[in-house]
KEPA-866541 format. One record per residue (C-alpha): residue in one letter; x, y, z. Coordinates in steps of 0.5 Angstrom, whole numbers, padded with zeros to 4 digits, always signed. Layout:
% residues N
aXYZ/...
% end
This chain:
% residues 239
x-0017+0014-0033/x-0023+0009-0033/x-0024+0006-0026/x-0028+0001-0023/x-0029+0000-0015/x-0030-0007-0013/x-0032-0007-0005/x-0036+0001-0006/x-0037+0002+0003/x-0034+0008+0007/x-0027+0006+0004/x-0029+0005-0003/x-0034+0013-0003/x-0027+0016-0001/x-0023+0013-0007/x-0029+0015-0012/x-0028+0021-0009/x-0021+0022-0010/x-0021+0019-0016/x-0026+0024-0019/x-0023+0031-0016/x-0016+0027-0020/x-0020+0028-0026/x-0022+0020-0027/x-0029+0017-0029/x-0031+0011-0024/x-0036+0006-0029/x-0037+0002-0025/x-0038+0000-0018/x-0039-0007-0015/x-0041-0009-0008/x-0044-0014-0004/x-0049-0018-0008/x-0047-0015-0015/x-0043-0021-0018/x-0047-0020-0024/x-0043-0014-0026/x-0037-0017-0027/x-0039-0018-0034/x-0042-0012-0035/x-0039-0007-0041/x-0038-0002-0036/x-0033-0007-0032/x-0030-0009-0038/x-0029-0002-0040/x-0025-0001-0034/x-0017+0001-0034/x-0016-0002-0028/x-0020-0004-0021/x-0019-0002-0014/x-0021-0007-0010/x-0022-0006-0002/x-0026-0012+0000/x-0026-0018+0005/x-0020-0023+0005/x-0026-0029+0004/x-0028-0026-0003/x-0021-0022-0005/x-0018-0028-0010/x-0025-0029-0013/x-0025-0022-0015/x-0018-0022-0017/x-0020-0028-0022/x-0026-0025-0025/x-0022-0017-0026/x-0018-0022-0030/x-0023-0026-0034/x-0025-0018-0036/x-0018-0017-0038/x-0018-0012-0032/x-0011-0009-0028/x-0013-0009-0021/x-0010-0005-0015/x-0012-0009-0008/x-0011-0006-0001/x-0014-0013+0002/x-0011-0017+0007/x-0010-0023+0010/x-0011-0027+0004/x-0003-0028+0002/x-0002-0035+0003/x-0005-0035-0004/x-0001-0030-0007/x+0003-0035-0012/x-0002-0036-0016/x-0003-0028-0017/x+0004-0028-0018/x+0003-0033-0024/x-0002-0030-0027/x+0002-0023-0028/x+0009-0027-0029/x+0006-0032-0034/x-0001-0029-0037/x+0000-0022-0037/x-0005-0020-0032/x-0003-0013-0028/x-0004-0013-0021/x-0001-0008-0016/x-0001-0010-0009/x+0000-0006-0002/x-0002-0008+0005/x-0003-0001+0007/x-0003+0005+0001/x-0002+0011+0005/x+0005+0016+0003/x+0006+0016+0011/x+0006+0008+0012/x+0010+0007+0006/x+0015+0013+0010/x+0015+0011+0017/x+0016+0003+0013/x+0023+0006+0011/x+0024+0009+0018/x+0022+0002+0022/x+0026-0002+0017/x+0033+0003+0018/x+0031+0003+0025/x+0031-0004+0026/x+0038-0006+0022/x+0040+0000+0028/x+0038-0004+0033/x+0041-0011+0031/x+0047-0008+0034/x+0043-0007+0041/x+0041-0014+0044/x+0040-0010+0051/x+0034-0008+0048/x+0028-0013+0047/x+0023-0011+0040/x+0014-0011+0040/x+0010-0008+0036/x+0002-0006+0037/x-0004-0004+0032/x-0011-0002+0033/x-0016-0002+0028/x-0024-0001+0028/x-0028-0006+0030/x-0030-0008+0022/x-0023-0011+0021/x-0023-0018+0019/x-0016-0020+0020/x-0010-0020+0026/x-0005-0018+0026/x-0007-0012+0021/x-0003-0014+0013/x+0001-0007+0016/x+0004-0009+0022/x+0006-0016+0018/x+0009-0012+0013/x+0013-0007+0019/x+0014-0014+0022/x+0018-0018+0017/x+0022-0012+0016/x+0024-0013+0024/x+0025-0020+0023/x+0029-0018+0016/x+0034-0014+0020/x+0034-0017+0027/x+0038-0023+0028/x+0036-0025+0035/x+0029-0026+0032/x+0027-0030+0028/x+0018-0030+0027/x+0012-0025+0030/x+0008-0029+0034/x+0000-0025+0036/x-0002-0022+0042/x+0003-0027+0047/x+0010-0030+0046/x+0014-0032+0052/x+0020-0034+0047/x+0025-0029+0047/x+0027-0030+0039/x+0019-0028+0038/x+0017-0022+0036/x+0010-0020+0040/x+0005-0016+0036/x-0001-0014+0040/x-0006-0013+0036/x-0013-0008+0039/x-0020-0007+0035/x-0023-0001+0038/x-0029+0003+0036/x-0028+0007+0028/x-0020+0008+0029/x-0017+0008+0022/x-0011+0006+0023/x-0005+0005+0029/x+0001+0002+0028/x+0007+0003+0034/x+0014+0000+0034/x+0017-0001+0041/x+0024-0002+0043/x+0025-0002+0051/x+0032-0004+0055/x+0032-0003+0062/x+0033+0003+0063/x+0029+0007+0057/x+0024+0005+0052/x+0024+0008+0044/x+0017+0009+0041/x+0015+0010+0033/x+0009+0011+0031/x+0003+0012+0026/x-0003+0014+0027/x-0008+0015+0021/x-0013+0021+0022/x-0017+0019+0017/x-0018+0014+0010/x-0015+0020+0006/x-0008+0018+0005/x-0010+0011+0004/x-0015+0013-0002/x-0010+0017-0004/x-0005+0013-0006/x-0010+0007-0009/x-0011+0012-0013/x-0004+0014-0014/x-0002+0006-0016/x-0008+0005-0021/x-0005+0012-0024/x+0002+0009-0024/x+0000+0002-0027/x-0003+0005-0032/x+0000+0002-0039/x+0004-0003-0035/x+0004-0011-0034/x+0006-0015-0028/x+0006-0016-0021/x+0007-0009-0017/x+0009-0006-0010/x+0009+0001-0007/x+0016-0001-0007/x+0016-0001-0015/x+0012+0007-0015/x+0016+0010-0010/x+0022+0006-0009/x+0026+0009-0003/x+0026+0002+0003/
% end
C-alpha cells in the first residue's frame, strides 16, 4: 500500500517505521512548513494519509487529503466539535476517513473493560466514579480524546452521571476527570471507582508509541478499497 504521513515527528518515525516492516511504501511525508506538498504527485499517488498533527491544523489537513482524492486515518484530537462536516464529506462526497482517539489494540480492549465495568457499577450508587490521565508535556488538548472517549462510555451506562467536568467538580452528578502533563509519558489512563470501604482501579499504561503506530497502520490496511466514515469500533467490532 502507498501511504503518505501528514505530521512526520516521533509519532510519524514510528508509523513509517511499522508501516515498512508490513511491507507499505511511504511517498510522501509532510510537516510542518511543507503545505506545498499537498499538491504533489507523490501525495496524490497516495492510497491513503496517516495524519497525527495538531488540533488547530487537523481539519485543513483533513480538507486538502480530500482535494487529492486521499483516504485519511487520523489519531488527532481535540477538534471533534467540527466532526459533521467529516462526516458530511464521507456521507455525501464519497471521501474515506477513518478515525480514533486512541489506535492502540490495549486502549480499544481496556475501552470494552471500562464500558462493561461501568454498566456493572450502574447498579452501586455506594460507589462514586473519576478518572485521571497523564500524558507528556508536548500534548495540546485536556482532557486527552482517550479519556472523553472512556468518559462518554461511563457517562453512557452510569445513570447518576450526566457530564465530565476537568480537573475539579463539586457536583455529584459529574464525572471528575484529572488530567497531568509530565515530562515523556506516552500514555496513562486510569478509572477509578471508591465507596467507603474500598477503592476499584483499572488502568493503561502505555509503554511506548508502538501499539498506537501499530494500529493506524492496522486501520489504513483495513480502509483500503472502502468509503465512508470508519471507527476502531468498524475494524475491530467487540464494545
Amino acid at each position: 500500500m502507498k501511504i503518505a504521513l501528514i505530521g512526520y515527528g516521533k509519532m510519524g518515525h514510528e508509523i513509517a517505521q511499522i508501516a515498512l516492516e508490513r511491507g507499505h511504501e511511504i511517498v510522501c511525508t509532510i510537516d510542518i512548513n511543507e503545505e506545498n506538498k499537498f499538491t504533489s504527485p507523490q501525495f496524490k499517488s497516495a492510497e491513503v494519509a496517516i495524519e497525527f498533527t495538531s488540533p488547530g491544523s487537523a481539519m485543513h489537513n483533513y480538507r486538502q487529503a480530500f482535494a487529492a482524492g486521499v483516504a485519511v486515518v487520523s489519531g488527532t484530537t481535540g477538534w471533534l466539535e467540527q466532526l459533521d462536516e467529516i462526516r458530511d464529506a464521507c456521507d455525501k462526497r464519497g471521501h474515506t476517513f477513518f478515525y480514533a482517539s486512541n489506535f492502540s489494540l490495549g486502549v480499544y480492549i481496556f475501552t470494552a473493560l471500562n464500558n462493561y465495568l461501568a454498566k456493572i457499577m450502574n447498579q452501586f450508587p455506594g460507589y462514586d466514579v473519576q478518572m485521571e490521565e497523564t500524558h507528556h508535556i508536548h500534548k495540546l488538548d485536556a482532557p486527552s480524546g482517550t479519556a472523553i472517549t472512556l468518559a462518554e462510555g461511563i457517562l453512557e451506562k452510569i445513570e447518576r452521571k450526566s457530564k465530565w467536568a476537568l480537573n475539579k467538580s463539586d457536583a455529584p452528578d459529574e464525572l471528575q476527570i484529572k488530567a497531568f502533563r509530565e515530562g515523556e509519558v506516552p500514555g496513562i489512563h486510569s478509572v477509578i471507582y471508591e465507596s467507603e470501604a474500598d477503592i476499584i482501579r483499572i488502568t493503561h499504561d502505555a509503554k511506548n508509541r508502538k501499539g498506537l503506530a501499530l494500529g493506524a497502520v492496522l486501520a489504513a490496511e483495513y480502509t483500503k478499497g472502502k468509503k465512508g466514515f470508519m471507527t476502531m469500533q468498524d475494524m475491530l467490532g467487540i464494545l
